[in-house]
VEXPAGU-458130 format. One line per field, with one value per residue (C-alpha): chain; residue in one letter; x, y, z. Coordinates in steps of 0.05 Angstrom, whole numbers. Layout:
ch: c(A, ...)
aa: c(a, ...)
px: c(X, ...)
py: c(Y, ...)
pz: c(Z, ...)
// end
This chain:
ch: c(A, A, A, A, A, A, A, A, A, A, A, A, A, A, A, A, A, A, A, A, A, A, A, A, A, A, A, A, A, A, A, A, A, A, A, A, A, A, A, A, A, A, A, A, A, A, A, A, A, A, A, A, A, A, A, A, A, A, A, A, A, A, A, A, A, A, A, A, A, A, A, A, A, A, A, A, A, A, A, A, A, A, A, A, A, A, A, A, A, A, A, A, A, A, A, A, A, A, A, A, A, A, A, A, A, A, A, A, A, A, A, A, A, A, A, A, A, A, A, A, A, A, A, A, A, A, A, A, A, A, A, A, A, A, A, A, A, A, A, A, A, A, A, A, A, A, A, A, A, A, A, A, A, A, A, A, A, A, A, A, A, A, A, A, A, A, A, A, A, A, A, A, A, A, A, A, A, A, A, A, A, A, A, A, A, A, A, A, A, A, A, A, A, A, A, A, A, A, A, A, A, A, A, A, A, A, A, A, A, A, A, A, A, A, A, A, A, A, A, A, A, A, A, A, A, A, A, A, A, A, A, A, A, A, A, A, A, A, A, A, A, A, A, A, A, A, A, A, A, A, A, A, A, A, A, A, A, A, A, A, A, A, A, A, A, A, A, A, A, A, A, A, A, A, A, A, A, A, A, A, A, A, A, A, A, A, A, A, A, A, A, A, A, A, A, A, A, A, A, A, A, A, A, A, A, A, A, A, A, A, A, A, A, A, A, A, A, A, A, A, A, A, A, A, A, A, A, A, A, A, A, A, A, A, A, A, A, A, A, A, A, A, A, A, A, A, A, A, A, A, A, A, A, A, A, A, A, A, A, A, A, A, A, A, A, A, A, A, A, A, A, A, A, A, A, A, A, A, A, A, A, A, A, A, A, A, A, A, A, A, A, A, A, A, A, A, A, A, A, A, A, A, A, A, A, A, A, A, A, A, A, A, A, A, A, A, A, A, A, A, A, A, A, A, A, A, A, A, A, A, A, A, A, A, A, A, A, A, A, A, A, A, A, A, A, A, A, A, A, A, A, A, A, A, A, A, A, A, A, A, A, A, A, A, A, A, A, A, A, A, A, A, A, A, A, A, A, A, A)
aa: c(x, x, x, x, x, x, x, x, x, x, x, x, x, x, x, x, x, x, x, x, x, x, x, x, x, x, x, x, x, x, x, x, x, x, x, x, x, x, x, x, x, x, x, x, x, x, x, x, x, x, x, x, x, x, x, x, x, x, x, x, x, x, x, x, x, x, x, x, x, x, x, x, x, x, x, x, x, x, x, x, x, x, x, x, x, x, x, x, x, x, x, x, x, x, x, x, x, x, x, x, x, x, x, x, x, x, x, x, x, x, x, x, x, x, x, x, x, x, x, x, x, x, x, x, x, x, x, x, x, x, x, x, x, x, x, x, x, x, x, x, x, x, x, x, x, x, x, x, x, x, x, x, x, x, x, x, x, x, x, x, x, x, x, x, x, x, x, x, x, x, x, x, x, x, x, x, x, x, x, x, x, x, x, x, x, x, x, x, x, x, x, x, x, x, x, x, x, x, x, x, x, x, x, x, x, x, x, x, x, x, x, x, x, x, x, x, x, x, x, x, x, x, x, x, x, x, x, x, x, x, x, x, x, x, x, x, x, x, x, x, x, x, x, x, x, x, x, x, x, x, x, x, x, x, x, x, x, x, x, x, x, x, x, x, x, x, x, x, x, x, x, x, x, x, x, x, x, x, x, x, x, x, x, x, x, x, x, x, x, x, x, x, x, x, x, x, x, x, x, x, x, x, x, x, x, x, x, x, x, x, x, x, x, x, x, x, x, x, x, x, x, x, x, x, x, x, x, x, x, x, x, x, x, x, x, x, x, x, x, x, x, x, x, x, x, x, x, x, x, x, x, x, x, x, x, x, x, x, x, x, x, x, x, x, x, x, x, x, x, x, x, x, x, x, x, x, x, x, x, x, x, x, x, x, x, x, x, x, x, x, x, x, x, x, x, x, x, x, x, x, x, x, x, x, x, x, x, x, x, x, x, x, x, x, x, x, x, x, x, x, x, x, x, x, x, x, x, x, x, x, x, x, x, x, x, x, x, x, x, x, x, x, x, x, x, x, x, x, x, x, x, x, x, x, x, x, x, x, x, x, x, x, x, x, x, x, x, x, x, x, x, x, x, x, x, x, x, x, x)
px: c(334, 340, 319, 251, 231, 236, 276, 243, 265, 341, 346, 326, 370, 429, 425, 420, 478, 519, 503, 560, 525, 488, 424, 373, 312, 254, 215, 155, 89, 52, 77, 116, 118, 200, 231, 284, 299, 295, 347, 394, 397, 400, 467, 496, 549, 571, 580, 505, 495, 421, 390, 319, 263, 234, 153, 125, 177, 201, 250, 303, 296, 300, 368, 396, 374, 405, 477, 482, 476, 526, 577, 573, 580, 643, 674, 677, 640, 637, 591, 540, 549, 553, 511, 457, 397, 366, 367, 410, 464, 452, 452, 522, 551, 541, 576, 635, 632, 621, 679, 729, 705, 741, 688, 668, 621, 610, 577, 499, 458, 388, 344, 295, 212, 233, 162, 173, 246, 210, 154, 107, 139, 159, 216, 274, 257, 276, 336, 350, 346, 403, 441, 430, 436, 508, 542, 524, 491, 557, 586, 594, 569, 538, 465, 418, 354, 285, 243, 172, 110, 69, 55, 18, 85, 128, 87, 60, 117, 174, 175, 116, 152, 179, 239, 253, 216, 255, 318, 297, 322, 271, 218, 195, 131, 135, 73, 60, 90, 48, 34, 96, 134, 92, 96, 176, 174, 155, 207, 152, 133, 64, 21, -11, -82, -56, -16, -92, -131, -60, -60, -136, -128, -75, -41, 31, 68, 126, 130, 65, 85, 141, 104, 66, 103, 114, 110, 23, -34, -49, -106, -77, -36, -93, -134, -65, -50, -119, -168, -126, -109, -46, -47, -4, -63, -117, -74, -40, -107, -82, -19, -42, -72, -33, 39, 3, -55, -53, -121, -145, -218, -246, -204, -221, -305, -281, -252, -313, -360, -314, -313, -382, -398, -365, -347, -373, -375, -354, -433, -452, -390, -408, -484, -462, -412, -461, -404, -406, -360, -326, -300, -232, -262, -219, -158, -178, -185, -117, -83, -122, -103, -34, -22, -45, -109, -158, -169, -196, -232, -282, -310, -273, -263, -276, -234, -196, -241, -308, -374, -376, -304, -314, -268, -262, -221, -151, -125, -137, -110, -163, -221, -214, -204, -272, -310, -285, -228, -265, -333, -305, -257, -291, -287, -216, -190, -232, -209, -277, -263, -190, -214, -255, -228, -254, -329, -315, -286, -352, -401, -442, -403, -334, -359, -387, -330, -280, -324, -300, -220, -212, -236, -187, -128, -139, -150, -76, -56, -84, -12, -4, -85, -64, -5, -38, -86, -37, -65, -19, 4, -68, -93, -117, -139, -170, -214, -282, -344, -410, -481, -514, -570, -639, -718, -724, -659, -606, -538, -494, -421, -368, -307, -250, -248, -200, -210, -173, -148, -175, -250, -256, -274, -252, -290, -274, -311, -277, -312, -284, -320, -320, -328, -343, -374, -442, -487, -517, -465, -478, -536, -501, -452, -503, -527, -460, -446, -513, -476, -428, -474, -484, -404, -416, -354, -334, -342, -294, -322, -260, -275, -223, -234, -213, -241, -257, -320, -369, -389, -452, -417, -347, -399, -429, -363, -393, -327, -269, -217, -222, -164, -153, -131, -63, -41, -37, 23, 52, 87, 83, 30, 71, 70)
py: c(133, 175, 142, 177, 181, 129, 186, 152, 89, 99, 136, 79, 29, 74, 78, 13, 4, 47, 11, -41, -107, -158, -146, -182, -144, -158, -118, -123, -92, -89, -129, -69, -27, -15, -67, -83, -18, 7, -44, -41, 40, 38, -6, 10, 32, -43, -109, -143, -210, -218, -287, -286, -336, -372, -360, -437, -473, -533, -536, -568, -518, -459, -487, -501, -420, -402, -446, -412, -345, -361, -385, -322, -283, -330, -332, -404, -455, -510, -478, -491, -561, -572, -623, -586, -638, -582, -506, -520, -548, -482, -438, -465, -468, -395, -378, -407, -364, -304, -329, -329, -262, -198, -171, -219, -206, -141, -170, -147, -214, -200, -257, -232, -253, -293, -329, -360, -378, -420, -451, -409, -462, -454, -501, -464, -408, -461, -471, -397, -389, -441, -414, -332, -363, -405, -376, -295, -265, -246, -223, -150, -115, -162, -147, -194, -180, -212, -182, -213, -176, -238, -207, -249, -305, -240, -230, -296, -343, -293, -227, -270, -330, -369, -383, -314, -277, -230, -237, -178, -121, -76, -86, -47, -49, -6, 40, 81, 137, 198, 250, 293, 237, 219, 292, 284, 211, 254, 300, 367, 351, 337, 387, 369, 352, 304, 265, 266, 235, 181, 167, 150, 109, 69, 99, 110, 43, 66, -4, 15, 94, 74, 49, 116, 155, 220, 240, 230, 248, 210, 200, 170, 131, 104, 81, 60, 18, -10, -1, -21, -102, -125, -66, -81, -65, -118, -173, -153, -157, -239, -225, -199, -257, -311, -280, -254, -308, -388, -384, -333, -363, -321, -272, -248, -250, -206, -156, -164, -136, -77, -56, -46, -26, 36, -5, -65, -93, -165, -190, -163, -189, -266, -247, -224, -288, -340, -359, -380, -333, -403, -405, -373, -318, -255, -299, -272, -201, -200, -226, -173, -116, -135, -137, -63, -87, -70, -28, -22, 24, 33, 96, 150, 139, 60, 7, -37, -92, -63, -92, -24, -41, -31, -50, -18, -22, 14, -4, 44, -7, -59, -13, 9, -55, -77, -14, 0, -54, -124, -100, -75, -142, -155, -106, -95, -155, -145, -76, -51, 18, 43, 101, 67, 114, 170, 151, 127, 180, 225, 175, 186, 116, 149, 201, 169, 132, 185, 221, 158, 155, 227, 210, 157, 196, 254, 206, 174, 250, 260, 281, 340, 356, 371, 413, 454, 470, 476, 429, 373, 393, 403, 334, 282, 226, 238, 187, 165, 176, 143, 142, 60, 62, 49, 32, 107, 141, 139, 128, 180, 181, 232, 202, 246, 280, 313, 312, 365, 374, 450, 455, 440, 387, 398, 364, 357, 351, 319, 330, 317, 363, 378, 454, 494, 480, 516, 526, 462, 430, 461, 411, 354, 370, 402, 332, 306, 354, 340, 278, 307, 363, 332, 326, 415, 427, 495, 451, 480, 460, 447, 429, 393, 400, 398, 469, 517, 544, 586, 663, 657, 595, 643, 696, 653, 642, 561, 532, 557, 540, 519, 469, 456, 387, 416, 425, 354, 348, 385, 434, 504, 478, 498, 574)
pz: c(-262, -201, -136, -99, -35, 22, 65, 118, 106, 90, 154, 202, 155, 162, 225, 245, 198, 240, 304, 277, 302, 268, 239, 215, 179, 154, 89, 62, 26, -34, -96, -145, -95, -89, -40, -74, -108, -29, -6, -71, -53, 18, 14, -51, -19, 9, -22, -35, -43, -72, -73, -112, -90, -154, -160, -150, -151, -115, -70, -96, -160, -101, -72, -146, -157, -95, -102, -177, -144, -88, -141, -176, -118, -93, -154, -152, -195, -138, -99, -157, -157, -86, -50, -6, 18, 63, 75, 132, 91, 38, 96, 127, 52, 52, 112, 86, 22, 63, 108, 50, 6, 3, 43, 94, 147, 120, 68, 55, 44, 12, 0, -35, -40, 18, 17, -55, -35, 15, -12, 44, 95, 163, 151, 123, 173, 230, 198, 181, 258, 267, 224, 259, 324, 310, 253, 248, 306, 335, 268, 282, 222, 186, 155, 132, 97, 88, 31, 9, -22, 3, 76, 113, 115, 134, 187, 210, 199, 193, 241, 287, 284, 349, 309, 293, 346, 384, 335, 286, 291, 244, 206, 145, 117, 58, 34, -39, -58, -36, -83, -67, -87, -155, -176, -162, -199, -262, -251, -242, -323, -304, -274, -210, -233, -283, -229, -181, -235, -243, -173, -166, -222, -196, -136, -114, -137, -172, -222, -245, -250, -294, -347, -365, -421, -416, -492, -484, -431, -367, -393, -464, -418, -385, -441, -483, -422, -389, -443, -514, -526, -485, -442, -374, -333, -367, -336, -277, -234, -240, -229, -167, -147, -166, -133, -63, -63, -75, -47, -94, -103, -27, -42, -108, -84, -22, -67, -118, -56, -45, -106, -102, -26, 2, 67, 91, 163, 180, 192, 132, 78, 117, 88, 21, 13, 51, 90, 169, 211, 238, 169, 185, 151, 186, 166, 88, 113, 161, 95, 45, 102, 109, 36, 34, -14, 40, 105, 172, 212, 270, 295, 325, 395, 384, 407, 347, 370, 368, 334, 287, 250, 176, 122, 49, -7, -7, -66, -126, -178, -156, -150, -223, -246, -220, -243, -313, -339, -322, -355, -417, -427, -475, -528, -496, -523, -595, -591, -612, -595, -585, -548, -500, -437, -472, -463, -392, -371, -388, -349, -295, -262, -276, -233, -177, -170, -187, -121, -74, -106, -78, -13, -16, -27, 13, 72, 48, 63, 128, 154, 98, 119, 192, 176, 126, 179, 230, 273, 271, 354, 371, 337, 399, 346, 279, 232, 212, 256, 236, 258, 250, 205, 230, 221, 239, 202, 153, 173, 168, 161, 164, 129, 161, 236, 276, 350, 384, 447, 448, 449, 377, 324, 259, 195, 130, 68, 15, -58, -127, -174, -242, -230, -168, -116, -91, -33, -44, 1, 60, 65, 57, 101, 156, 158, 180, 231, 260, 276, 337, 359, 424, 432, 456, 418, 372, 297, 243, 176, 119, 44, 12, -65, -127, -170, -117, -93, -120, -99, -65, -17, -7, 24, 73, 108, 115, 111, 161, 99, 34, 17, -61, -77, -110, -37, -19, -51, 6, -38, -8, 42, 104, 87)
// end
């Protein structure tokens, strides 16, 4: 299969690769979202050792894993029966292999899902530092990487580390696929609304993009694999859990309340959970944000550490899972009705919450949004502003908003629809705007949506632009 995307990516590895001293780097993100297949591409064109950490297991079963892969690598069956008590012992066995290849320190050594491969324990990172320190910090050329999807031990006892801190030379935390890169994933053979109503349903992780088949519907796709007995999607909400989370119990009741809030502050999830805030409760949501599950945000203009910061759900996967897979479970597993996504897909809740997955990816393509205004230069800092509810008014949010460094603050309005949109907006979104009044700024007004407009709104001139969602994709968007 043709590799996609991660331009990005293979740039800054490249060219750290050409610098010609030792490197150490660090990777992670989202479980299935295309670490390894990112590393395996980047150096494909040099020897790769790859050493896989074992999913709960002890270890003396992870050094036994790791000694079989070093004898293959070395050609040599005593490295498999060697006598390693400790990491450090592993770690100086291997530098003796390297020593003695073909290759030697030009080697690429990948351990990959570091965090498994260490049992989540600081102690084989001590010795890892040894071995950096004395045996290949000075090896010119010689790359070592660190690869986990569980991200808080990347961060926290990895890249953070005092054992490792300032040895790193990059660090990669590795995102979705956007649309653009969706729509190339299916090679153009699905039109661009199809590959929307896919990547609301479960975003840009190319694992779970691979399983769709191309001979039937998104949609048949959906329901053959989330709504039909065995279907990938029924169990991989657990799978979640159990590879990113030991402590799933908190997290899976934090994710519960986002599935059903559109954002939550930090006062009122404590409330909803009856937990104390002494409870190492941000701990859970560091953990949930680093892992790309959930996100941040305060109010534009806000410090990171203000009282207003709200969190929501990010991830598309988890917020269908909670609206539409784990009620239906079920007749899922009875398979009382093999077309089950066809009645969902009609229901006032499918729309409601097909209204809140737009929002959430055109805010994942705030980047394309700027340049198809042409405002990306002009852009000061851009986000969410809110108004606090009250005994005397409703709070009022606008979800996306550009502050400019002219006199001018662009909105948007971001609306899935079913068919065109009317005058009946303009209320809603006169209410917003409302909002910065008092700011004495020009307001530009954009709708971001999905059919078009109607008529009787394209003669009122409301909106400054009207961007359909097709343009996300950032193909012919720069015209």
């Amino acid at each position: 299969m043709k590799f996609i995307g991660r331009v990005y990516e293979q740039a800054l590895l490249k060219k750290q690769s050409e610098k010609g001293v030792a490197s150490l780097i660090a990777v992670y993100g989202r479980r299935r979202v295309g670490k390894t297949c990112l590393i395996e591409e980047s150096y494909k064109n040099r020897t790769v050792w790859k050493f896989d950490g074992l999913e709960k297991e002890s270890k003396e079963k992870q050094i036994s894993a790791f000694l079989s892969s070093l004898s293959k690598y070395a050609k040599d069956s005593l490295y498999e029966t060697a006598a390693c008590k400790n990491w450090l012992d592993v770690f100086k066995l291997l530098d003796r292999a390297i020593n003695e290849s073909k290759q030697k320190y030009q080697t690429v050594i990948f351990f990959d899902e570091l965090p498994y491969m260490a049992n989540r324990r600081t102690e084989m990172i001590s010795d890892l530092k040894w071995a950096w320190d004395n045996l290949w910090s000075n090896k010119k050329g010689f790359t070592l990487v660190l690869c986990g999807s569980v991200a808080s031990f990347m961060v926290d006892s990895v890249i953070n580390s005092s054992a490792l801190y300032g040895r790193i030379n990059m660090e990669i935390c590795l995102k979705p696929f956007l649309l653009e890169e969706v729509y190339e994933f299916f090679g153009k053979r699905r039109s661009q609304r199809e590959i929307i109503n896919l990547y609301m349903f479960c975003g840009g992780i190319p694992a779970y993009l691979a399983l769709f088949d191309d001979k039937i519907s998104v949609a048949a796709n959906i329901n053959a694999l989330a709504f039909c007995k065995d279907g990938y999607f029924i169990n991989e909400f657990q799978r979640i859990f159990k590879d990113v989370f030991y402590e799933d119990r908190v997290y899976k009741k934090i994710i519960l309340l986002f599935s059903k809030y559109k954002s939550l502050k930090v006062t009122e999830l404590l409330s909803l959970l009856s937990m104390s805030e002494g409870s190492g409760f941000n701990r859970y949501l560091d953990n949930l944000e680093r892992a790309g599950f959930i996100k941040s945000y305060v109010p534009l203009g806000s410090p990171d550490s203000s009282k207003l910061k709200r969190y929501q759900l990010e991830d598309e996967y988890l917020y269908f899972y909670y609206k539409f897979i784990k009620p239906n479970l079920k007749k899922i597993e009875n398979n009382t009705n093999k077309d089950l996504f066809s009645l969902i897909m009609f229901s006032r809740a499918y729309q409601s919450w097909a209204g809140l997955a737009f929002e959430r990816v055109c805010l994942k393509h705030v980047n394309v949004i700027m340049q198809i205004l042409k405002i990306d230069q002009l852009v000061k800092d851009y986000g969410a502003y809110f108004d606090r509810k009250t005994n005397t008014k409703e709070g009022v949010q606008i979800d996306l908003l550009f502050e400019r460094h002219d006199p001018v603050i662009t909105v948007c309005e971001m609306k899935f629809y079913s068919g065109k949109i009317g005058k009946w907006i303009i209320d809603e979104v006169e209410k917003k705007v409302k909002l910065i009044e008092h700011m004495k700024k020009s307001i530009e007004k954009i709708l971001i949506t999905t059919e078009g407009i109607t008529k009787d709104l394209e003669d009122t001139h409301y909106f400054s632009k009207i961007i359909l969602a097709e343009k996300l994709f950032g193909i012919g968007s720069r015209e």
